[in-house]
C-alpha positions as CSV (number, residue, x, y, z in Angstrom):
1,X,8.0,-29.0,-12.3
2,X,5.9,-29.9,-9.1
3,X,2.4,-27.8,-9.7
4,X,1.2,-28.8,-6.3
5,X,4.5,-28.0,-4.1
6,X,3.6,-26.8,-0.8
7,X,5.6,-24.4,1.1
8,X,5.5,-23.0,4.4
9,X,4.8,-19.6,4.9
10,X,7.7,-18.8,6.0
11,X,9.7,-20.3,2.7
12,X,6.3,-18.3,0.4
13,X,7.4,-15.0,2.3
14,X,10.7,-14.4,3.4
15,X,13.3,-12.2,1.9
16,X,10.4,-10.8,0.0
17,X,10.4,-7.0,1.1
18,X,6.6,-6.3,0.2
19,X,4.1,-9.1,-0.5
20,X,1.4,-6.0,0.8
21,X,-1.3,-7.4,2.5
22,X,-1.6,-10.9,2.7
23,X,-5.1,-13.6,3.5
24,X,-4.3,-17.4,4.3
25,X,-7.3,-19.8,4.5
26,X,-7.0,-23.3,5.1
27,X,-7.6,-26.6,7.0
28,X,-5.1,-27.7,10.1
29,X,-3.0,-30.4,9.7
30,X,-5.2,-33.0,12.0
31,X,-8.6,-32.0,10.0
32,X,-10.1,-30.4,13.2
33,X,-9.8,-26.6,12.5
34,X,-10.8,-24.4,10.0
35,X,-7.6,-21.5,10.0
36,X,-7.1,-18.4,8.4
37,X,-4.8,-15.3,8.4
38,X,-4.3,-11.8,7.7
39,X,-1.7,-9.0,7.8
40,X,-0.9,-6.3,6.5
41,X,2.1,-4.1,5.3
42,X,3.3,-0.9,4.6
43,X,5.6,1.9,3.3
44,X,4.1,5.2,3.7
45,X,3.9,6.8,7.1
46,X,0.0,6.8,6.6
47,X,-0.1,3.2,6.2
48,X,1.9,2.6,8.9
49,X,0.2,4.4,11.5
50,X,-2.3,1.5,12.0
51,X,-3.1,-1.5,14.6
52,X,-5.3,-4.4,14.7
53,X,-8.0,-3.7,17.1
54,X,-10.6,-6.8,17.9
55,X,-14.6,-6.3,17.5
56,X,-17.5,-8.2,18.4
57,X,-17.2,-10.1,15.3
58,X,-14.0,-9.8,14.1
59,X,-11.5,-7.4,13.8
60,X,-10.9,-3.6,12.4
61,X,-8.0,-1.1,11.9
62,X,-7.5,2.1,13.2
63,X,-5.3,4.8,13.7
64,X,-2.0,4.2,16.2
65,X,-1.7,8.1,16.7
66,X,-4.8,9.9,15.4
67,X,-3.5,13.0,15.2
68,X,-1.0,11.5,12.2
69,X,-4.0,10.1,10.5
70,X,-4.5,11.4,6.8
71,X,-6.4,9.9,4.0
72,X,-8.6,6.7,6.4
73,X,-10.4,5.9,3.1
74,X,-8.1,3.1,2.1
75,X,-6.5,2.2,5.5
76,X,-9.4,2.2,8.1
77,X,-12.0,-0.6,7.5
78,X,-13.4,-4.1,8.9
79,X,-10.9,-7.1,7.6
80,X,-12.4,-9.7,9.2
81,X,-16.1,-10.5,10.5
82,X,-17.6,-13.0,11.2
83,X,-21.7,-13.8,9.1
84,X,-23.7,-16.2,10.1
85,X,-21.4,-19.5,9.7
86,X,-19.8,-17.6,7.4
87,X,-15.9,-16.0,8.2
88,X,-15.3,-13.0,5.5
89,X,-11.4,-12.1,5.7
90,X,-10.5,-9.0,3.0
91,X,-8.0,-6.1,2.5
92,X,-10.8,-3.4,2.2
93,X,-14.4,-2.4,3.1
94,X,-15.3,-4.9,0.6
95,X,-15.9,-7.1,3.7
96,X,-19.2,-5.2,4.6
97,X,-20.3,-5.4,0.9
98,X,-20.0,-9.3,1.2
99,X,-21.4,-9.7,4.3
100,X,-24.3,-8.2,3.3
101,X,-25.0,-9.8,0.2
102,X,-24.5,-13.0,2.6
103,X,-27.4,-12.0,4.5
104,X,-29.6,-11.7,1.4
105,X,-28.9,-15.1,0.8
106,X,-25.9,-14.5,-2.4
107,X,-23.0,-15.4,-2.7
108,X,-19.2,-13.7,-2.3
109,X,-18.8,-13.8,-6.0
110,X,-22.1,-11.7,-6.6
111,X,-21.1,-9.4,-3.8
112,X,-17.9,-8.3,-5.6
113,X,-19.6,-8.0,-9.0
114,X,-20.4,-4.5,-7.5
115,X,-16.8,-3.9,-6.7
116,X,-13.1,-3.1,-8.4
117,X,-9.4,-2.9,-7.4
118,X,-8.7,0.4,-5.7
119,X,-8.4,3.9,-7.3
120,X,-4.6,4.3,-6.2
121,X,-3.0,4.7,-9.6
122,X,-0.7,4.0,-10.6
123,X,-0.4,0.7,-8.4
124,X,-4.1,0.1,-8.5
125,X,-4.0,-2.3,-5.4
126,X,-6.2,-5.5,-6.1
127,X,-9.0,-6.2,-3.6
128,X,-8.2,-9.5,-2.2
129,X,-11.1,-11.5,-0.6
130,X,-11.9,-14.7,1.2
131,X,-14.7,-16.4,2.6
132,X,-14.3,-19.3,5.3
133,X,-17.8,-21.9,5.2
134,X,-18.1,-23.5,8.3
135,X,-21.1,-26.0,9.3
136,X,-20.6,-29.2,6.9
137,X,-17.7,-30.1,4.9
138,X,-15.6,-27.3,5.3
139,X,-15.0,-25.6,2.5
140,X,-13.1,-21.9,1.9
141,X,-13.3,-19.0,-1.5
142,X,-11.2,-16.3,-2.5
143,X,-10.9,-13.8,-4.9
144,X,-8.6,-11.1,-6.4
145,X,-10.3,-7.8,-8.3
146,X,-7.6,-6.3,-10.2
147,X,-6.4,-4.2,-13.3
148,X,-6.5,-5.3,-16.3
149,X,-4.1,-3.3,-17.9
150,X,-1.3,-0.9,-16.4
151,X,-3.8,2.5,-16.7
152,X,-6.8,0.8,-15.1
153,X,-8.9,0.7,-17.8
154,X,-11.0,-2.3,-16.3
155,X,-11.6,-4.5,-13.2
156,X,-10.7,-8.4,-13.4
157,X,-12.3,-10.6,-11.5
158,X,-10.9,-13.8,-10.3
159,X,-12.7,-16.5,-8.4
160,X,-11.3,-19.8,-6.4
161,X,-13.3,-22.6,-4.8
162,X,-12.1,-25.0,-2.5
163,X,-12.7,-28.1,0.0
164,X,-10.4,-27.9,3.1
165,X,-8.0,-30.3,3.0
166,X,-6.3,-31.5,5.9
167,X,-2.6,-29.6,6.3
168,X,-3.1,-27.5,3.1
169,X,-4.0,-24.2,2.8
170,X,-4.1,-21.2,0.2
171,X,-2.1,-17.5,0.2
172,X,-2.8,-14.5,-1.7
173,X,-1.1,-11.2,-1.6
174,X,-1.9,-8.1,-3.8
175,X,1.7,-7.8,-4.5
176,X,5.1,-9.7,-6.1
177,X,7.1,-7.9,-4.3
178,X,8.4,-4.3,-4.0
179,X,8.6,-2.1,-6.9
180,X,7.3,1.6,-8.9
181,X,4.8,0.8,-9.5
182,X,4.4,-2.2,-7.2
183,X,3.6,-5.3,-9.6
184,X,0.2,-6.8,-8.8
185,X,0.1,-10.3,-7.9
186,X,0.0,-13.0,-10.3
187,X,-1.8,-16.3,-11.0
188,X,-3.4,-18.8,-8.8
189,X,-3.0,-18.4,-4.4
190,X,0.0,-19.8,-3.2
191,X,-0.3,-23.7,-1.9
192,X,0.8,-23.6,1.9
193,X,1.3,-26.0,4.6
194,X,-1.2,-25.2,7.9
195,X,0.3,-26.9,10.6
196,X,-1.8,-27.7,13.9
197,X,0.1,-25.0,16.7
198,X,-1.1,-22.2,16.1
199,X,1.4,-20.5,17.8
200,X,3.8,-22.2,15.0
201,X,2.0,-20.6,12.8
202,X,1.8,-17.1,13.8
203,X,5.2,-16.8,14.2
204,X,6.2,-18.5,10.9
205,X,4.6,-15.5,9.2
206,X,5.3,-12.8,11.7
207,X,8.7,-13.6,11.8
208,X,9.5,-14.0,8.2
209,X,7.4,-10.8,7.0
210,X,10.4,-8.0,6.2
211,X,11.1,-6.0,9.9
212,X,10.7,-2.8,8.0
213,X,7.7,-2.8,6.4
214,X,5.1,-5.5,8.6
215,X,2.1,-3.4,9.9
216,X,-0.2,-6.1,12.1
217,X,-1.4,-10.0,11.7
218,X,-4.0,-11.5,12.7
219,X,-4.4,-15.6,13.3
220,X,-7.6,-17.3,13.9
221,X,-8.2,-21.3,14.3
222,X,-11.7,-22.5,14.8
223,X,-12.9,-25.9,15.5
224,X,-14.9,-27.6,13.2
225,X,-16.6,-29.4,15.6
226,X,-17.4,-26.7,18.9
227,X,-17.1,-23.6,17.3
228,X,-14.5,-22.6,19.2
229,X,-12.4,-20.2,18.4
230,X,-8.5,-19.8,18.9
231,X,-6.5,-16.6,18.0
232,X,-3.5,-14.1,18.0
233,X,-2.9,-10.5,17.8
234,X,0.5,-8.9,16.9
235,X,0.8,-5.0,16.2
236,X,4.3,-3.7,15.2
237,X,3.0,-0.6,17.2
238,X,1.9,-1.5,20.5
């Protein structure tokens, strides 16, 4: 048994009909870029009434047809922004929760002392959360708040720390796969290969996220050395 295979995302993801929502975060292959990813899935009509939509630091979901918009209280929130040299990427409004414990001067891990997996029994959806580090050696968190038991009795908390390493990168979904109730993912974030095109890379995962059930992604490279920043956009509903 290899413990430190590494996959593409692509061979982590496909034939898999719901992995949920999904954050990458890792280092390109040539050691220049700091990368990172999100999408998300769906199968109710609510949470597939939903697009991407940039901001000023990041980027936030909304509503494709407003009118169709139920319950926004899981669905509608800021996945990604940007704090400081800090990039927070996360499946809920937890993001605004670490942010601002980030401009207090704490830490990601404090910030979620404050928060749990979501009250959507009986699937209780973990919260998945990363944090990108940039200025220095570039180094990346994450974190999965979930159940503990199958009734929700109490919140885990899971906590990962690592130095970007050149071509590697980590995955985390809040799911296995499909199921009733859906089974909450398992064990450590997946070890994945981050190659340098990003345009490689976005289509790696858009194309091998089930046609059914894929929502939005989102893609992001930044240079380690400028700044600069690099990204893509896809929306099932355009």
């Amino acid at each position: 048994m290899n413990i430190y295979e590494v996959k593409t995302m692509g061979e982590r993801i496909a034939g898999n009909p719901y992995v949920g929502r999904g954050i990458v975060i890792g280092r390109s292959q040539d050691g220049a870029k700091a990368v990172f990813a999100y999408f998300i899935m769906g199968r109710s009509a609510n949470s597939r009434n939903r697009v991407f939509v940039p901001t000023e630091d990041g980027i936030r979901t909304e509503a494709f047809d407003p009118a169709k918009l139920a319950d926004p209280s899981l669905i509608i929130y800021s996945p990604v922004r940007r704090c400081g040299r800090n990039i927070v990427v996360t499946n809920g409004d937890q993001t605004d929760t670490i942010c601002e414990e980030l401009s207090r001067g704490g830490d990601m891990e404090s910030a979620l002392e404050s928060r749990t997996f979501e009250p959507d029994g009986p699937n209780f959806t973990p919260r998945i959360s990363g944090q990108l580090i940039l200025g220095g050696i570039f180094r990346y968190r994450m974190s999965i708040l979930k159940s503990m038991d199958a009734y929700g009795t109490e919140c885990t908390r899971q906590y990962f720390r690592y130095t970007g390493l050149p071509g590697l990168g980590h995955f985390i979904h809040t799911y296995v796969t499909d199921g009733n109730p859906i089974p909450t993912f398992q064990g450590e974030p997946e070890r994945v290969s981050i190659p340098d095109d990003i345009d490689a890379f976005t289509a790696d995962i858009w194309d091998n996220l089930d046609p059914d059930n894929r929502i939005s992604l989102y893609v992001c490279y930044t240079d380690l050395t400028s700044g600069m920043q690099e990204t893509r956009l896809i929306n099932k509903n355009q």
